[in-house]
N, CA, C and O atoms as a Maestro MAE file, in Angstrom:
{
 s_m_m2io_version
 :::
 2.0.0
}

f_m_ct {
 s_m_title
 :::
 protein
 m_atom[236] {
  # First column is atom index #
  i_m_mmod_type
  r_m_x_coord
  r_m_y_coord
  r_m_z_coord
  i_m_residue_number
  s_m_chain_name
  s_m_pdb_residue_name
  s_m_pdb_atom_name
  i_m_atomic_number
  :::
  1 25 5.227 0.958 -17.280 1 A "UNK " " N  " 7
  2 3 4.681 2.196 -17.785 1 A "UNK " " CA " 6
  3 2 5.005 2.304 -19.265 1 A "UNK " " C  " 6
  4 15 6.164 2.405 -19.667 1 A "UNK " " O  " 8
  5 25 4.157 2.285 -19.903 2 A "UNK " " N  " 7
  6 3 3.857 3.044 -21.699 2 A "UNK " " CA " 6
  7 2 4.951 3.812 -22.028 2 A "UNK " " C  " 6
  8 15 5.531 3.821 -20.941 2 A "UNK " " O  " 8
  9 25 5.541 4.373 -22.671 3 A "UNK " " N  " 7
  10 3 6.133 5.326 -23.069 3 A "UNK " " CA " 6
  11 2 5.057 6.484 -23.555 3 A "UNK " " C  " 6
  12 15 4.160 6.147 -24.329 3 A "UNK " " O  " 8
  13 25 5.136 7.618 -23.174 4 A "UNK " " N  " 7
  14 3 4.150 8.748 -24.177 4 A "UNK " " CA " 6
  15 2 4.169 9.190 -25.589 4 A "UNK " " C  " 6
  16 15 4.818 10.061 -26.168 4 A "UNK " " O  " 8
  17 25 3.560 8.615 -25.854 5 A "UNK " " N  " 7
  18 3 3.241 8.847 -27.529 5 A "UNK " " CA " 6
  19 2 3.105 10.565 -27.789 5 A "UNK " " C  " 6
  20 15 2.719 11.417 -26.989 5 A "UNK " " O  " 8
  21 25 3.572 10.732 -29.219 6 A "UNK " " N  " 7
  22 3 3.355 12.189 -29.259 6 A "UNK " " CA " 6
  23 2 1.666 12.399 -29.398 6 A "UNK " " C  " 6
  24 15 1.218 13.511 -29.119 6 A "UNK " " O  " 8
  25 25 0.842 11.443 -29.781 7 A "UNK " " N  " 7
  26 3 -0.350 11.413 -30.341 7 A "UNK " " CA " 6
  27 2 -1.269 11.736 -28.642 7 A "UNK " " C  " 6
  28 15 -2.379 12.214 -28.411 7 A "UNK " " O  " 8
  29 25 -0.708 11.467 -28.176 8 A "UNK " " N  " 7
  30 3 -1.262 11.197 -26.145 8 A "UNK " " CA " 6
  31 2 -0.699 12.560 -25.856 8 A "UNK " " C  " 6
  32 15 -1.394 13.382 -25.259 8 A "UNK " " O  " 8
  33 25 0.742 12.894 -26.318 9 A "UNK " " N  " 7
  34 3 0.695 14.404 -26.147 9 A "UNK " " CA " 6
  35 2 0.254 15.623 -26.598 9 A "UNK " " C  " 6
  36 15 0.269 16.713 -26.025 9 A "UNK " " O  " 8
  37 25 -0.156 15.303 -27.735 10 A "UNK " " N  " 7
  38 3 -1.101 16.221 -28.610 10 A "UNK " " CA " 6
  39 2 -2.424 16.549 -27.689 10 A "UNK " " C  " 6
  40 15 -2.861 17.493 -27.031 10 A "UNK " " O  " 8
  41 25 -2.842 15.051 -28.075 11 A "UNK " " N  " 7
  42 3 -4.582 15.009 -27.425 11 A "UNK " " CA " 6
  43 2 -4.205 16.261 -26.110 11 A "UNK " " C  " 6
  44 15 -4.512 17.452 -26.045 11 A "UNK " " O  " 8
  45 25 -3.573 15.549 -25.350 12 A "UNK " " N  " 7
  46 3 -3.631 16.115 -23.582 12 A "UNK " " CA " 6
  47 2 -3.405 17.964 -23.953 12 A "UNK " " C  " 6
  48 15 -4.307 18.761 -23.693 12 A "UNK " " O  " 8
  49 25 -2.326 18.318 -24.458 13 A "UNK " " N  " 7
  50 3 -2.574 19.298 -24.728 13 A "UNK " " CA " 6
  51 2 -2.912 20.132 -25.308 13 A "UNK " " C  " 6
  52 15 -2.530 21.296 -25.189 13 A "UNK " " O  " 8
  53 25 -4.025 19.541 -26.365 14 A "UNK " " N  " 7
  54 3 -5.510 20.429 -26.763 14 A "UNK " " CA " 6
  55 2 -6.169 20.165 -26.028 14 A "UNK " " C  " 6
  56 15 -6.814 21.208 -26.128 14 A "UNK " " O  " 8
  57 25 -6.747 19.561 -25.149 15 A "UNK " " N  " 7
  58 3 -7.519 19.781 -23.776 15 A "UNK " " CA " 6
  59 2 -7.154 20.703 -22.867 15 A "UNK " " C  " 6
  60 15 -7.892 21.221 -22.029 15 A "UNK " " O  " 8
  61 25 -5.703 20.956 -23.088 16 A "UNK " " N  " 7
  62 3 -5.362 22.465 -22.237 16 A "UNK " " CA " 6
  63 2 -5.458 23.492 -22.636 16 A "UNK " " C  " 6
  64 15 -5.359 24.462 -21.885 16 A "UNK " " O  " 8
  65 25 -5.738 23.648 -24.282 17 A "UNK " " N  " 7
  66 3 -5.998 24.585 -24.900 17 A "UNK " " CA " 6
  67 2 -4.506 25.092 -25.448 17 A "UNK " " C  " 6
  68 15 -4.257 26.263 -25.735 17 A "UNK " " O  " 8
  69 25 -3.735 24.187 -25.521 18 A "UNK " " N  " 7
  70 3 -2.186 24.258 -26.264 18 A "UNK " " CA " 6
  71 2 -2.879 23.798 -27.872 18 A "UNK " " C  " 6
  72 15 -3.903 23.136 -28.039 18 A "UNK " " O  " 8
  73 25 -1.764 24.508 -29.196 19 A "UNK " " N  " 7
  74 3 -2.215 24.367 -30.430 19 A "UNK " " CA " 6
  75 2 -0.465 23.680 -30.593 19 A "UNK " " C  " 6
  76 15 0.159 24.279 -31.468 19 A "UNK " " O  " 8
  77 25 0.162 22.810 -30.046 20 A "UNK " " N  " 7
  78 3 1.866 22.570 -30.141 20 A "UNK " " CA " 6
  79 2 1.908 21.254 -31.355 20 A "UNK " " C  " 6
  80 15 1.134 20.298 -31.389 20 A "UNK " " O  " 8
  81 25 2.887 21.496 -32.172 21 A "UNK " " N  " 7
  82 3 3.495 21.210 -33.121 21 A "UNK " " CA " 6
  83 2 3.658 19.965 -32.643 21 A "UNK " " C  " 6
  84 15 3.377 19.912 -31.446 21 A "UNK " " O  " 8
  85 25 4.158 18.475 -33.321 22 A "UNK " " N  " 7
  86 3 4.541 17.415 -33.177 22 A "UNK " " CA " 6
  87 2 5.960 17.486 -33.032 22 A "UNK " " C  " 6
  88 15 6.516 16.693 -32.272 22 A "UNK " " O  " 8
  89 25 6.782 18.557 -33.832 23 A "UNK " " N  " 7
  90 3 8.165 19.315 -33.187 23 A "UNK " " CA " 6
  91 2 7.994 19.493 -32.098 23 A "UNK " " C  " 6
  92 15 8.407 18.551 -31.422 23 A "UNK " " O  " 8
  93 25 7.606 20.203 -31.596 24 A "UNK " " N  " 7
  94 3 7.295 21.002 -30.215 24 A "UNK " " CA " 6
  95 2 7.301 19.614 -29.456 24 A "UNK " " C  " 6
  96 15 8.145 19.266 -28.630 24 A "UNK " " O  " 8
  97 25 6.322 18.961 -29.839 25 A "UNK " " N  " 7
  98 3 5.518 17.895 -28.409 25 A "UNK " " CA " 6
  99 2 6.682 16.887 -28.152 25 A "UNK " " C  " 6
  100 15 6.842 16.324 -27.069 25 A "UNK " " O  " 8
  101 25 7.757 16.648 -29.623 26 A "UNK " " N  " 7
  102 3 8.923 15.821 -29.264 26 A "UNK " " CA " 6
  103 2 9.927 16.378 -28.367 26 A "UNK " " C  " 6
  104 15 10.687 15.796 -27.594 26 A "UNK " " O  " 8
  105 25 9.803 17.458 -28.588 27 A "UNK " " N  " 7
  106 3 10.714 18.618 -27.819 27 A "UNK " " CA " 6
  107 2 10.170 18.479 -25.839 27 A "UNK " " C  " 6
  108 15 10.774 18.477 -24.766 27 A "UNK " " O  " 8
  109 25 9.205 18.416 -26.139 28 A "UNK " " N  " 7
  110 3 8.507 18.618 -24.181 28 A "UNK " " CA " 6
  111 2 8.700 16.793 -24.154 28 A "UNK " " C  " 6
  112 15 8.795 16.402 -22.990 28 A "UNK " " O  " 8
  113 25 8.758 15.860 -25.003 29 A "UNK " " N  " 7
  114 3 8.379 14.696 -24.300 29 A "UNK " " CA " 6
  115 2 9.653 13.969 -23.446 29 A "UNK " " C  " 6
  116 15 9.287 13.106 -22.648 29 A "UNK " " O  " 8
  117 25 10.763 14.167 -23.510 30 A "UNK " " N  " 7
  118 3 11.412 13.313 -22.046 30 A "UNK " " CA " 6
  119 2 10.763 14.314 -21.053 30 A "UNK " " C  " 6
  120 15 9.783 13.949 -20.403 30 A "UNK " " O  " 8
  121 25 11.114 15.177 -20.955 31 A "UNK " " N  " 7
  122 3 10.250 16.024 -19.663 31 A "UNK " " CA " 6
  123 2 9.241 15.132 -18.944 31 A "UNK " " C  " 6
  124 15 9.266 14.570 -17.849 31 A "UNK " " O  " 8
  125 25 8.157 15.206 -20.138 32 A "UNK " " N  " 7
  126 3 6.993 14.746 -19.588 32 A "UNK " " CA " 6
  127 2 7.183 13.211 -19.128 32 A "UNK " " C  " 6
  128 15 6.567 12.768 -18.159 32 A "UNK " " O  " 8
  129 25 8.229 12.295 -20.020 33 A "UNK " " N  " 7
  130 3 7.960 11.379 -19.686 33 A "UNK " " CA " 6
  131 2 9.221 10.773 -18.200 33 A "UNK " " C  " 6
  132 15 9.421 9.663 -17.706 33 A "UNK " " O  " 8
  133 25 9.801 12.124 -17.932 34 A "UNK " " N  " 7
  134 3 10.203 12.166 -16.300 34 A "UNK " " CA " 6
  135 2 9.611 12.474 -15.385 34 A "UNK " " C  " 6
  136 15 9.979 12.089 -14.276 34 A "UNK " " O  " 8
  137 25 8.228 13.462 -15.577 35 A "UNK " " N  " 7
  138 3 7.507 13.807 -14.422 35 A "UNK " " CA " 6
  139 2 6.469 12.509 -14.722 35 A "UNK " " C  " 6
  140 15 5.932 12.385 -13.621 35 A "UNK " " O  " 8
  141 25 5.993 11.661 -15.439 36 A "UNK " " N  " 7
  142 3 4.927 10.987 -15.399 36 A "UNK " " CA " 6
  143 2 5.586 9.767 -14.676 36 A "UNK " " C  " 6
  144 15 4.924 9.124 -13.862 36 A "UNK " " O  " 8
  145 25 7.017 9.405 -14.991 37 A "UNK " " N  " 7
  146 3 7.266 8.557 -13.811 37 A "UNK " " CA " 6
  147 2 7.489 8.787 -12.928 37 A "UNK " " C  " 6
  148 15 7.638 7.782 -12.233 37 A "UNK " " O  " 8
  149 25 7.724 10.253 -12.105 38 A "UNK " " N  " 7
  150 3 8.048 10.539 -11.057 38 A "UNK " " CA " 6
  151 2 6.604 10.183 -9.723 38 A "UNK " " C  " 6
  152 15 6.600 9.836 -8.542 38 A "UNK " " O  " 8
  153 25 5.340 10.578 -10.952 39 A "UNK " " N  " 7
  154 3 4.368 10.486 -10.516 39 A "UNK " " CA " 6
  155 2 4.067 9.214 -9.970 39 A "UNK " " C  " 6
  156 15 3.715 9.066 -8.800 39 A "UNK " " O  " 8
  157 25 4.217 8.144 -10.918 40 A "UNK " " N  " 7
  158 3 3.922 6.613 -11.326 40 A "UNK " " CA " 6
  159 2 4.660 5.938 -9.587 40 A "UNK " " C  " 6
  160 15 4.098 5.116 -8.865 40 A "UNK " " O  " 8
  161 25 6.175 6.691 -9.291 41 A "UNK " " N  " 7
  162 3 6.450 6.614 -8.169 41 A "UNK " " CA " 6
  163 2 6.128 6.854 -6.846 41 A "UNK " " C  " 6
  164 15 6.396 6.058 -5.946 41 A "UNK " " O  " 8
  165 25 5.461 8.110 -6.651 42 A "UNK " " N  " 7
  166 3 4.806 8.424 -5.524 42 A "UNK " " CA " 6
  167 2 3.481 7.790 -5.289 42 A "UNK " " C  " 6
  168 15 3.109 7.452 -4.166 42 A "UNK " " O  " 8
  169 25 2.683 7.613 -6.516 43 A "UNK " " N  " 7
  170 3 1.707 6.398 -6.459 43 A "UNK " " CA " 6
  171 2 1.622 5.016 -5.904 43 A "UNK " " C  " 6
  172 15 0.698 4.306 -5.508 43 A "UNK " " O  " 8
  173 25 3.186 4.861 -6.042 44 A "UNK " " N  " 7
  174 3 3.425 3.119 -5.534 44 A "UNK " " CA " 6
  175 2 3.981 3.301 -3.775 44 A "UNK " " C  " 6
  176 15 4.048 2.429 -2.909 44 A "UNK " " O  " 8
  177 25 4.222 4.348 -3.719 45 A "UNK " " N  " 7
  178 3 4.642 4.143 -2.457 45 A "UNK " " CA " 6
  179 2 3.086 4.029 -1.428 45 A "UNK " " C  " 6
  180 15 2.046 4.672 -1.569 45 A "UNK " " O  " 8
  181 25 3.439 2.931 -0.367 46 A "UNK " " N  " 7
  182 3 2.315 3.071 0.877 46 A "UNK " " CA " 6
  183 2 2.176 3.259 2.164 46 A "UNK " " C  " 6
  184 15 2.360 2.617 3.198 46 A "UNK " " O  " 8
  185 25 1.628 4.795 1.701 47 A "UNK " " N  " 7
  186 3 1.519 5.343 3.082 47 A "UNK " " CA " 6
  187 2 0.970 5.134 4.045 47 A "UNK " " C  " 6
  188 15 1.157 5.790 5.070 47 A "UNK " " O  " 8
  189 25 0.006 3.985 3.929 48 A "UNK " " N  " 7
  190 3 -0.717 3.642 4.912 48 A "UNK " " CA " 6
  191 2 -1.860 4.428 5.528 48 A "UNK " " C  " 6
  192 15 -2.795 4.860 4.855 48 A "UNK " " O  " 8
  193 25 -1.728 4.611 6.974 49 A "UNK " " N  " 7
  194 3 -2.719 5.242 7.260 49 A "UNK " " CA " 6
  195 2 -1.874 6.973 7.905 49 A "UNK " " C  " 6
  196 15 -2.480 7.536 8.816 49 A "UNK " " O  " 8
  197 25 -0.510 7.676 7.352 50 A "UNK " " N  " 7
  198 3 0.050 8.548 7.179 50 A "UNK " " CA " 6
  199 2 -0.680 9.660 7.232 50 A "UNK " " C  " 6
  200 15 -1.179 9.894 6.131 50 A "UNK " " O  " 8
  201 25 -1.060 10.750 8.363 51 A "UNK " " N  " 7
  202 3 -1.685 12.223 7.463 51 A "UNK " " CA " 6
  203 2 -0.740 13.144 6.445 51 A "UNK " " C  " 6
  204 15 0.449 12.880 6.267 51 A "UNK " " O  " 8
  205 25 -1.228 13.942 5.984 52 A "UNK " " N  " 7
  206 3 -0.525 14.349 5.043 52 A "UNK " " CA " 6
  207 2 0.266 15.756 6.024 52 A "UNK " " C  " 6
  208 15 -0.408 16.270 6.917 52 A "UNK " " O  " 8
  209 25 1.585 16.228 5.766 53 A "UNK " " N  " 7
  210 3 2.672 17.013 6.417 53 A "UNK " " CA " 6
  211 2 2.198 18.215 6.153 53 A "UNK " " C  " 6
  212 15 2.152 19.005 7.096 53 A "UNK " " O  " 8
  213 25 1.902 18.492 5.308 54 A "UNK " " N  " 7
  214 3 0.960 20.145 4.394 54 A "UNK " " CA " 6
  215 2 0.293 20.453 5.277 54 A "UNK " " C  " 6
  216 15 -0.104 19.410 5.795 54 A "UNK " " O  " 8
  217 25 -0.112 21.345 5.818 55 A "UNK " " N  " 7
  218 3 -1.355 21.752 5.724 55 A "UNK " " CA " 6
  219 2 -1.443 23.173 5.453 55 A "UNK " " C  " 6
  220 15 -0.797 24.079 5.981 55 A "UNK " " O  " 8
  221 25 -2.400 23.245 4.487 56 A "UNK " " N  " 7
  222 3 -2.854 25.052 4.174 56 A "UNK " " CA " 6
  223 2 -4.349 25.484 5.155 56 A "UNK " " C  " 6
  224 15 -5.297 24.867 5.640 56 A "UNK " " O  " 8
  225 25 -3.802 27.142 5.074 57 A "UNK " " N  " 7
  226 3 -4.437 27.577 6.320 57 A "UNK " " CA " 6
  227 2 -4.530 29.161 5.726 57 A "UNK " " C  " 6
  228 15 -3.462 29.737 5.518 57 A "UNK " " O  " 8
  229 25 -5.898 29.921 5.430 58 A "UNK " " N  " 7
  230 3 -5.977 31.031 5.132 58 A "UNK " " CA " 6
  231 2 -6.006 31.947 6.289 58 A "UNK " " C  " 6
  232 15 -6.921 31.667 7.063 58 A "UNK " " O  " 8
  233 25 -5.406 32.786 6.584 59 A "UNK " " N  " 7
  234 3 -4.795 34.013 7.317 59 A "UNK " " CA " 6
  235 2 -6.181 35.118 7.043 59 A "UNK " " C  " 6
  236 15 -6.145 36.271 7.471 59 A "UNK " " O  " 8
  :::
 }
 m_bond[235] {
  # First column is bond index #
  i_m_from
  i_m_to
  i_m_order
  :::
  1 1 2 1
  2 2 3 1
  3 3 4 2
  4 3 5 1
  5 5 6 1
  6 6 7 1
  7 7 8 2
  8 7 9 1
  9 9 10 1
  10 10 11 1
  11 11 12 2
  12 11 13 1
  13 13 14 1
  14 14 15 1
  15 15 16 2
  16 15 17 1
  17 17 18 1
  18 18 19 1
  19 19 20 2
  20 19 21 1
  21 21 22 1
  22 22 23 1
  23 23 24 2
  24 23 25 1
  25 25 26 1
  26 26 27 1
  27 27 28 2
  28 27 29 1
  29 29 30 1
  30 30 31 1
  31 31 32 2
  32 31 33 1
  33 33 34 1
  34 34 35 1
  35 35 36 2
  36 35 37 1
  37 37 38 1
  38 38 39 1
  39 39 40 2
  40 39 41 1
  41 41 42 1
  42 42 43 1
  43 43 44 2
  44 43 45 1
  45 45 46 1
  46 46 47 1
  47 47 48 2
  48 47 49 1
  49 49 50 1
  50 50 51 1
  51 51 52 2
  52 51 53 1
  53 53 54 1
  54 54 55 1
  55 55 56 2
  56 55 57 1
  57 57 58 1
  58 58 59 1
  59 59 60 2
  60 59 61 1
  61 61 62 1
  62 62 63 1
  63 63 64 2
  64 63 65 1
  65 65 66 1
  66 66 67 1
  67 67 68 2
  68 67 69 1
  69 69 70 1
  70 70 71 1
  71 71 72 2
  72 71 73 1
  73 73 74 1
  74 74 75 1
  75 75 76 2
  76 75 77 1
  77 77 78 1
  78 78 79 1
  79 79 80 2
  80 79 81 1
  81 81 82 1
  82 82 83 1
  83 83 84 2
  84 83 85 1
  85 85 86 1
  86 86 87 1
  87 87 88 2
  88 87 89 1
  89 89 90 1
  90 90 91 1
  91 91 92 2
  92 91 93 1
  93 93 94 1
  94 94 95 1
  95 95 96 2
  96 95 97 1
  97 97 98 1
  98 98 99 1
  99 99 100 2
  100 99 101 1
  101 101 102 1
  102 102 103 1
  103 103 104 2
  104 103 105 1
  105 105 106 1
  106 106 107 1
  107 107 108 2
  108 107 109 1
  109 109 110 1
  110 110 111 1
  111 111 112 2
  112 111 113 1
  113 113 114 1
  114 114 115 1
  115 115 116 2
  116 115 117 1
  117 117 118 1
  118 118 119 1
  119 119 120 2
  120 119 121 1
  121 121 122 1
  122 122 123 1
  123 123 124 2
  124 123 125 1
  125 125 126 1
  126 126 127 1
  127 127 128 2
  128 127 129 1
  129 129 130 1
  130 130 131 1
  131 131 132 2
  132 131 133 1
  133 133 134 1
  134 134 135 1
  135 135 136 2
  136 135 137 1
  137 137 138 1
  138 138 139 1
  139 139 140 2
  140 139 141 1
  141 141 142 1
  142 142 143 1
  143 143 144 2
  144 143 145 1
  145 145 146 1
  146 146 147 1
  147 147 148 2
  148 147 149 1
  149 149 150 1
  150 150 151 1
  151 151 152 2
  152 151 153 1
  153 153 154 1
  154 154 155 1
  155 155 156 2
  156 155 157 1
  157 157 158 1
  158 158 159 1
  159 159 160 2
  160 159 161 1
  161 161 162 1
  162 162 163 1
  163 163 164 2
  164 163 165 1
  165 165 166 1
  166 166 167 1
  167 167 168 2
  168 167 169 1
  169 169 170 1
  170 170 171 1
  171 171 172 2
  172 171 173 1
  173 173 174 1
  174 174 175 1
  175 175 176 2
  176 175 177 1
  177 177 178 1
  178 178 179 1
  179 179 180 2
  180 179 181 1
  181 181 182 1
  182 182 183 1
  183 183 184 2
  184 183 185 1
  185 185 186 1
  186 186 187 1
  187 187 188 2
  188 187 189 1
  189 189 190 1
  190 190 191 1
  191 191 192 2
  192 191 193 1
  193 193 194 1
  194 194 195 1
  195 195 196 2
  196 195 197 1
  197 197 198 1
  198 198 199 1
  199 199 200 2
  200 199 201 1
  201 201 202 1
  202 202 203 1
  203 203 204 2
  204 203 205 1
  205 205 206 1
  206 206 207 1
  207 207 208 2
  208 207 209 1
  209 209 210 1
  210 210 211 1
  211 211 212 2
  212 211 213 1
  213 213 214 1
  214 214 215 1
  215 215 216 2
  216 215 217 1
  217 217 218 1
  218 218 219 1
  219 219 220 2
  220 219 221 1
  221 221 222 1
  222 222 223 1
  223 223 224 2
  224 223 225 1
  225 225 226 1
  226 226 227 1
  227 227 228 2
  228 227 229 1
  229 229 230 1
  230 230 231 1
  231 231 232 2
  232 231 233 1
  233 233 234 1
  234 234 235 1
  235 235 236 2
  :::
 }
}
């Protein structure tokens, strides 16, 4: 996995409609770059043919 560039964090969050500083974006980036491997992890795992444990249900 890449490391996140502040330039990848910029972009992503002016697509969210964030206006954040290159201060700022150094400031959020281990964060981000702990949830993006956290992600990178649950991706690799295989669940096979597993249903999912959730289920939502409107009342």
């Amino acid at each position: 996995m890449a490391p996140l560039t502040i330039d990848t964090l910029g972009t992503l969050a002016r697509l969210h409609g964030f206006d954040w500083t290159d201060t700022e974006l150094e400031a959020l980036r281990p964060g981000a770059e702990v949830a993006h491997a956290a992600l990178e992890t649950l991706r690799a795992l295989d669940l096979g043919s597993a249903d999912p444990t959730t289920q939502y249900r409107m009342f």
